[in-house]
N, C-alpha and C positions, 0 to 999 in steps of 0.2 A: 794760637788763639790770641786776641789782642782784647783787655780786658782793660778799659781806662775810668779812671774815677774824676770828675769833675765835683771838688770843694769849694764852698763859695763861702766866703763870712757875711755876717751881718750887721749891719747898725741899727735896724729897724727900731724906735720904741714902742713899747706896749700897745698896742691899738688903734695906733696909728692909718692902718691895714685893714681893711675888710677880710674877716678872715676869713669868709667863704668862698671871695674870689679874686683874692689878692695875687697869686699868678695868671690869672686869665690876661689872656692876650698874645699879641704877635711879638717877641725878640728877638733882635740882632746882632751878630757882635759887630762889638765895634771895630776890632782888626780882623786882618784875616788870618784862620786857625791853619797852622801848619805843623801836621801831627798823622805821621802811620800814612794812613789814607784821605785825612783829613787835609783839605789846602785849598783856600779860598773861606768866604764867610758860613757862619752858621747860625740858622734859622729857629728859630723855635714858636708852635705855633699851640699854646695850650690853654686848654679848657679846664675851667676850676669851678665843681661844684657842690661845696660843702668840704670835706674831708677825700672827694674823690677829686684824679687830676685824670688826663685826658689830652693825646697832642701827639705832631707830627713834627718832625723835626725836616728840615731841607738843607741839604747842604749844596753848598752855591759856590760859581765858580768865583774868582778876584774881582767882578766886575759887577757882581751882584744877580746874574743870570742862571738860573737852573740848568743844569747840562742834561742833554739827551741819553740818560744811560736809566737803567731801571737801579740805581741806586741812587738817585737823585733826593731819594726819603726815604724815612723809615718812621713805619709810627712807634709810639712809647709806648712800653712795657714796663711788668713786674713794678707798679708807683705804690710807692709810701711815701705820706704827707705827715712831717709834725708842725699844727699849725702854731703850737705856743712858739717854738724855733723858727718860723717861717720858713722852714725846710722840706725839702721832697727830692727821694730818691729814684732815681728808676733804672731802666736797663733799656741800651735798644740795639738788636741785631741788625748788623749790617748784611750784605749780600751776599758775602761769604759764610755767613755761619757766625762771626763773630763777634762779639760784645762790646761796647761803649756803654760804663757806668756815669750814673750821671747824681751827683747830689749837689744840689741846689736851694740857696737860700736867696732871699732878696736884701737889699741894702740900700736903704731912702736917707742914708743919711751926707749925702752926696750934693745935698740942696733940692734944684728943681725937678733932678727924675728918679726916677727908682729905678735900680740895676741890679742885677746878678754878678756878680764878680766870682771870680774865682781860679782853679786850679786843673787844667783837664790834664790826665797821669794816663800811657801807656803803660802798662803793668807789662807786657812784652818785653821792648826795648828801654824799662825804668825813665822814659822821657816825659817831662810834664811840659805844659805853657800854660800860659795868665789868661784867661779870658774873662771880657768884659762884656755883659749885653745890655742894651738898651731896650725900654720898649718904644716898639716902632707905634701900634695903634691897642685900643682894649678893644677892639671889634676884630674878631677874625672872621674874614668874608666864607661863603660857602666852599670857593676854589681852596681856600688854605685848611680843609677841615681833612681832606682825604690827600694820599700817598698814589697818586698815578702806576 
C-alpha cells in the first residue's frame, strides 16, 4: 500500500485570507511530480465552504493533458481543516486501493500569489519531493467539479 504525506509550510499572516474560502480554487503544480505512480503535473480543484473542503484532484500527464485511463482523478477524502493554521488534511484513493496523504497549508508570503508548498512522502518506498502549487483561477468551472 503506498501511503504519502504532502507537508506544506506556511507564511500566511493573520487574516490576511478569507478564512471561509481561502482554499477555493483550481491548483497546479508548478513542476512536474514524479513519485510511485505519480509523473507528470498535479491538479487540484477545491471547494471551500466554511470549515468544510471539497475537491478533485487530476493528475496530468508532462504536458499538461489528462490521460485516458480511469484514474485520471480521484475525488478527496477523509478533510480536516485547521483554519487558524491555514491547513487541511485529507486522504485520496487511488485506483488500486491505495492512499495519497495530503496535508496542506497555503503560503502568501511569496509576494504576488499564494501557494501551497510543500513535501509529498511515499511512506512505501520512504521517497519524498518538493511540491509547489500555484493557483491557476478561484472559479472552478462545472467540467473541474466531478472525476469522469
Amino acid at each position: 500500500m503506498v501511503f504519502a504525506l504532502m507537508v506544506i509550510t506556511i507564511g500566511a499572516a493573520p487574516g490576511c485570507l478569507d478564512r471561509s474560502t481561502m482554499f477555493e480554487g483550481l491548483w497546479i503544480s508548478v513542476d512536474d511530480v514524479e513519485l510511485g505512480w505519480i509523473d507528470g503535473q498535479v491538479e487540484l480543484a477545491i471547494g471551500h465552504f466554511g470549515a468544510e473542503l471539497t475537491g478533485v484532484v487530476y493528475f496530468l500527464e508532462s504536458d499538461g493533458i489528462q490521460p485516458d485511463s480511469d484514474c485520471g482523478c480521484r475525488f478527496i477524502d477523509n478533510k480536516s481543516t485547521n483554519l487558524d493554521a491555514q491547513t487541511f488534511v485529507a486522504t485520496i484513493t487511488d485506483c488500486d486501493g491505495e492512499i495519497l496523504g495530503l496535508m496542506l497549508a497555503l503560503d502568501d508570503s511569496t509576494g504576488d500569489e499564494t501557494q501551497l508548498t510543500g513535501t509529498l512522502l511515499d511512506t512505501v518506498t520512504q521517497t519524498s519531493v518538493d511540491v509547489t502549487f500555484v493557483q491557476q483561477d478561484e472559479f472552478i468551472t462545472d467540467a473541474r467539479k466531478v472525476c469522469p
